[in-house]
Each structure stands twice: as C-alpha cells, then as structure tokens.
C-alpha positions in Angstrom: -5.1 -55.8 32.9 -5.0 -59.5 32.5 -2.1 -61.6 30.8 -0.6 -65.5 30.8 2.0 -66.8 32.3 3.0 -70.2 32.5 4.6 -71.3 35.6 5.9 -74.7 35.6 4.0 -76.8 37.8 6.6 -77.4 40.6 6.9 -73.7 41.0 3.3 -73.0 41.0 3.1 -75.7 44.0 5.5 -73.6 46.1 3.5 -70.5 45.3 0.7 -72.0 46.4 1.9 -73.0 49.5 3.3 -69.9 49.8 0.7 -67.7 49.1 -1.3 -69.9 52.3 1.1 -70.0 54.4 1.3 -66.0 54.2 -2.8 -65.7 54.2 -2.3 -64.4 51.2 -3.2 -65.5 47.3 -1.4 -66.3 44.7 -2.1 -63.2 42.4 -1.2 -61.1 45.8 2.1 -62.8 45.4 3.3 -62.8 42.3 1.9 -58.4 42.4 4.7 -58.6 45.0 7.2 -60.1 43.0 6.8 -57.7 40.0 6.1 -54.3 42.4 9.8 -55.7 43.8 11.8 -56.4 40.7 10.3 -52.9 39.0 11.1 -50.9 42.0 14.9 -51.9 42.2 15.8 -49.7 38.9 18.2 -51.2 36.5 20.3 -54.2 37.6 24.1 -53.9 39.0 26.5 -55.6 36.9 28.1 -58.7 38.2 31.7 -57.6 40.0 34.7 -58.5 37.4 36.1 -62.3 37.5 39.6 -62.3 37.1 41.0 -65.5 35.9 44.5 -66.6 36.9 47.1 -66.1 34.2 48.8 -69.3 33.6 52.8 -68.5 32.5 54.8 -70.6 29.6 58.4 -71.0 29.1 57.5 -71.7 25.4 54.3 -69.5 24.5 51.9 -70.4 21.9 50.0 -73.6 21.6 49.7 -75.0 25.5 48.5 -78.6 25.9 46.5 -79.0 28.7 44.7 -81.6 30.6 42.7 -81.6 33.8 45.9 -82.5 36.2 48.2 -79.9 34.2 45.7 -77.5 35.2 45.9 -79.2 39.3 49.3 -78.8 39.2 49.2 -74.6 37.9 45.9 -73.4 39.8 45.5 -74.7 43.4 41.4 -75.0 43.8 40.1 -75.1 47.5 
C-alpha cells in the first residue's frame, strides 16, 4: 500500500544519511521504524510525579514568587 508523509526536511536529511550509512534505503528505514513502534504493544504509562507539598501557617490564598519558591523547595 502506498501513503504520504511529510517529513520535515531536517529530519528527512538525517534519514537519508542514515538510511546510507546503514546500506540501506530510506523506505527500508522508516518499515523499521513502524515494524518497531507496532510490535512494542500498548505504551507504559509515565511513572507518577509527586510534587512537594508546600505547608502554610495561614492556608488559603499563598503569594508566591520565584525566590519564595527558592527558599521552600531546594532544586539541585
């Protein structure tokens, strides 16, 4: 079966070169690509992100700026 794609043209570049550098053509390639994604079954969800809980002494509205939030949350 034949269908369209549009590859933007950086991409298609580095399948290209690709696609040569593995003696290999493009179409061979991007067959690959598919056969791969298809045979992996349904995606795993992304693992859980826990965000840090961030206590007040007076709850409700918290004004916050970039070095409150320095100050609570200590970034690497």
């Amino acid at each position: 079966m034949r269908t369209t794609v549009d590859i933007p043209d950086p991409v298609y570049r580095r399948l290209k070169s690709r696609a040569a550098s593995e003696g290999s053509s493009a179409k061979e390639l991007i067959l690959r690509g598919v056969e791969q994604v298809l045979k992996g079954g349904p995606r795993k969800s992304r693992r859980r992100v826990r965000l840090p809980v961030v206590r007040s002494k007076r709850p409700g509205k918290v004004r916050l700026d970039n070095a409150k939030i320095y100050e609570v949350i200590s970034f690497p």
